[in-house]
Residue, then its C-alpha position, 0 to 999 in steps of 0.5 A: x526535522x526540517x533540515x532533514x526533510x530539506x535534505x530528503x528534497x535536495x538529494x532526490x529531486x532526480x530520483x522522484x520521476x523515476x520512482x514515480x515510473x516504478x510506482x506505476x508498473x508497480x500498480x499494473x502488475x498488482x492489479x493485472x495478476x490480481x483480477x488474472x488470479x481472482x478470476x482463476x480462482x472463482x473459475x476453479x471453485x466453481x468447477x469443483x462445486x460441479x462434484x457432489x460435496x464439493x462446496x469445501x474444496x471449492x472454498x479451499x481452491x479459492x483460498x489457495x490461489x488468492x493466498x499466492x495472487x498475494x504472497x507474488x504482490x507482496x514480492x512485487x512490493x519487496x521489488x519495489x522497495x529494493x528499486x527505490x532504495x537503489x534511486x536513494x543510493x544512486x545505483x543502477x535499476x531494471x525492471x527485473x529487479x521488481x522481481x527479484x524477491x522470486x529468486x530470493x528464499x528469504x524474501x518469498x518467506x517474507x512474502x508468506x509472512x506478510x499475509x498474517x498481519x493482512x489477515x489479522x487486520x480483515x478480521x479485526x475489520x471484519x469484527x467492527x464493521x460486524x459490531x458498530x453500526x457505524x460501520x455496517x456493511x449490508x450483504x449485497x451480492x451482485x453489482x446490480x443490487x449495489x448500485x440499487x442500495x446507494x441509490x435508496x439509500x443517500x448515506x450509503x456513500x458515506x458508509x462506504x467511505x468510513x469503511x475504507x478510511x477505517x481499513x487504511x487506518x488498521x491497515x497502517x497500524x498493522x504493517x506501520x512498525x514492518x516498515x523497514x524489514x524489506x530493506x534489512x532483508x535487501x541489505x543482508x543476504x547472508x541472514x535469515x529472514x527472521x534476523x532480518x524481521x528483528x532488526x526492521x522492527x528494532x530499527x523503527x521501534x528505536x526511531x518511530x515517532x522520529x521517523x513519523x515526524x519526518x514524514x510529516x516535515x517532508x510531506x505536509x506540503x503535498x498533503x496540504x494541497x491534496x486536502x485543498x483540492x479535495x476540499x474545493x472538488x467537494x464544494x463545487x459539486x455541493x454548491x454549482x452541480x448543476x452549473x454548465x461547467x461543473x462537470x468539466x472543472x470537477x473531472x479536472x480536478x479530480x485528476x489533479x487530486x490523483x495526480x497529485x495523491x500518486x506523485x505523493x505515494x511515490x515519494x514517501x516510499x522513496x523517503x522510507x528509502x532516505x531514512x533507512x539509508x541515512x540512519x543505519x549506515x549512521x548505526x554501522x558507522x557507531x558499530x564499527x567505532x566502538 
């Protein structure tokens, strides 16, 4: 597992920047057309609430628009995936080529499909935070009287942050074994979608405790120095507060955490790339042999 994580570091090292750079348009995209398209959506909403018996509609309208606001960013993130795979393989890449999952039948079913899972995933998150107290979120309708509960209330902060790990964690579990559908939907153009899903999940259901050891192998370094940072930012804001030069060595810090968190993100999906790569053309190779 370590010469593969060692190999992963030796035939990226080039191609890490660059995925680094496509992460970052990657997230402006998602978060411009997101706030462009919730904002249209409340604006539409909120006009059909001006007609008598309006209220269903406006629900409808505002569903509507925020399902295709994320059916474009799940397109956008078959883009990414495509973009990394070609910086594996050493190929040619464009900024077009984020949105290439718009020109393509199979990919925008693909993008439809992937809202399930989301969905499933905020209503199982739904239901906890409904049912464990731990978890509880209180009904809190504008910013003002957000900013007033964590004020009243200090443990409001941390609440808020289980909440938010337990939503990553279902979330990882929900899309964790989709992993490789994207590629497999890229690589086979002349098959539908559904064979293409079939053979992601068999793909990862043969070799996901493989797959996982690797990431850790490959990463554990870059998680180890997020953990330290995070853990000294916590202890200087405990402990020196109020020293004079807090604030200036905490604000540092915390964008190395980020640097460092982003640079991290840019590389496992990269390395989900190398995976893939190495392993199914190792499967074809087996394929045509026999």
């Amino acid at each position: 597992m370590l010469k593969l994580a060692k190999e992963f570091s030796t035939k990226t090292r080039f191609a890490v920047p660059r995925a680094v750079f496509i992460l970052m348009i990657f997230c402006f995209l998602s978060a411009f057309f997101s706030s462009m398209m919730t904002g249209l959506a409340v604006s539409a909403s909120s006009a059909f609430l001006s007609f008598q018996g309006g209220e269903r509609l406006s629900v409808l309208a505002f569903l509507f628009i925020e399902f295709l606001s994320l059916a474009f960013i799940l397109l956008l993130h078959y883009g990414l995936f495509l973009c990394n795979l070609r910086f594996v393989r050493n190929q040619p890449v464009a900024l077009s080529f984020l949105f290439a999952g718009i020109r393509q039948r199979r990919a925008r079913r693909g993008a439809v499909f992937f809202i399930a899972p989301m969905i499933a995933c905020l209503a199982l998150f739904s239901f906890i935070c409904a049912n464990v107290d731990f978890f509880a979120l209180p009904a809190i309708q504008t910013p003002e009287a957000l900013l007033d509960f964590i004020k009243n209330n200090p443990d409001s902060v941390k609440t808020f942050l289980s909440c938010f790990v337990l939503l990553l964690a279902l979330a990882f579990v929900f899309y964790f074994p989709f992993t490789f559908v994207w590629l497999f939907v890229y690589d086979n153009n002349k098959q539908s979608f559904w064979k293409s899903l079939l053979q992601g999940l068999k793909f990862f259901g043969h070799r996901g405790a493989h797959f996982f050891a690797f990431e850790v192998a490959a990463h554990f370094r870059k998680f180890f120095w997020i953990f330290a940072i995070d853990a000294l930012h916590a202890f200087i804001f405990k402990k020196y507060q109020s020293a004079p030069y807090a604030y200036s060595v905490l604000s540092f810090l915390g964008f190395a955490s980020f640097a460092l968190s982003f640079y991290a993100a840019a590389s496992v999906i990269l390395s989900i790339q190398f995976y893939y790569d190495k392993f199914n053309n190792e499967d074809s190779d087996k394929e045509s042999s026999n």
